[in-house]
C-alpha angles and dihedrals in degrees: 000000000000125000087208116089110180092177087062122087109257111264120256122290094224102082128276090284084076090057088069116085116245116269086256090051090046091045100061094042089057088049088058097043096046098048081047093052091049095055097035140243136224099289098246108193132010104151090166093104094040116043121203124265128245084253085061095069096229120127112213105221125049101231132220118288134146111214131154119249123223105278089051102269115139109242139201142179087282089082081072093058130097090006145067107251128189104223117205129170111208145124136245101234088049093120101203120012098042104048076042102059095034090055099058087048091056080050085056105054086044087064092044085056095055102044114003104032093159086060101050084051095051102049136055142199112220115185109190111212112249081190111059095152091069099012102078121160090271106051081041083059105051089034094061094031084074087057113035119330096212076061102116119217125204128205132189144129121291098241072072103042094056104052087048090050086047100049095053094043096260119135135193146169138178116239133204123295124278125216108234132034128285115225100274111074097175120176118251125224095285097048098260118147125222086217095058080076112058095174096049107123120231126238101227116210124200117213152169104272102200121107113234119229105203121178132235086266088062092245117130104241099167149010127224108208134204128299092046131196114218086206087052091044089048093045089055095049091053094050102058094041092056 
């Protein structure tokens, strides 16, 4: 459950936007996945009908909070409710697992676009910020624009954070401090940009990596876990919207 990985390469020193492929290589990984989607793969997870058990680690109701999202709206449980959301706990400085994860997502919902648009319309993906202290609306926003901007980000303190992490079986805690910079640089409130300090040292948090598949009724019925497939993740979706 660590979002370090010492066994993987650094990521590149360029920012978290390099962590995305090219638009041709994007390109030609959509054209596979989607000729795969259409003819169908191995079905991979449906835990709704059976839901997981207290050794899983998976509450099975999202509880009540109140947190900001990232364009400054005050949100409850209520974004949960009457669709199929994709519920994942990161950070915006995480320089591998995060951009990772969120960019097979925004693969997903591509997919979703080209052959399944009502149920792109009719699902989310919802990432809660493990680092409130950095992560503020503003650097959420620009974070998940690069993604998808349909993406919702969701900010609050951290007395918050932590019970709604608990209560769905994700865990997190924030290590020591690192000498260097991750892959996302994003600029803080006052414009200042993470990157205009070379030697700042990151806050590394450590977090459940699995992505959350809650239903329309805001109760967790199912876990993607690492590594993910954009074509599985668009199946399921399908699946459960239809």
């Amino acid at each position: 459950m660590s979002a370090r990985r010492p066994d993987r390469a650094p990521a590149p020193t360029g920012g978290w936007r390099q962590l995305l492929l090219p638009v041709a290589g994007v390109a030609l990984v959509l054209l596979v996945a989607a000729i795969v989607f259409l003819l169908g793969a191995p079905h991979l997870l449906d835990q709704s009908d059976h839901p997981p058990t207290q050794t899983s680690g998976i509450g099975p109701t999202i509880p009540a909070f109140s947190m900001t999202d990232h364009s400054g709206k005050v949100i409850d449980q209520g974004i949960f409710k009457d669709r199929w959301t994709l519920l994942f706990f990161g950070f915006t400085h995480c320089p591998d697992v995060c951009p990772t994860t969120m960019s097979t997502l925004a693969q997903t919902w591509k997919l979703l676009d080209a052959h399944a648009p009502e149920v792109a319309d009719k699902a989310a993906v919802v990432l809660v910020s493990v680092d409130p202290d950095r992560d503020s609306p503003r650097v959420l926003a620009e974070y998940l624009g690069s993604f998808d901007p349909r993406f919702i980000g969701l900010h609050g303190d951290i007395t918050v954070v932590k019970p709604l992490a608990g209560a769905v079986g994700v865990v997190f805690q924030h290590g020591a401090e690192h000498g260097g910079t991750t892959g996302h640089q994003p600029h803080d409130d006052g414009g200042h940009s993470a990157s205009d300090d070379k030697h700042q040292p990151e806050l590394m948090v450590d977090h459940t990596q699995a992505v959350l598949l809650v239903n329309p009724d805001g109760q967790v019925v199912g876990a993607f876990a690492p590594p993910l497939d954009p074509v599985d993740i668009a199946r399921q979706l399908t699946a459960k919207v239809n």
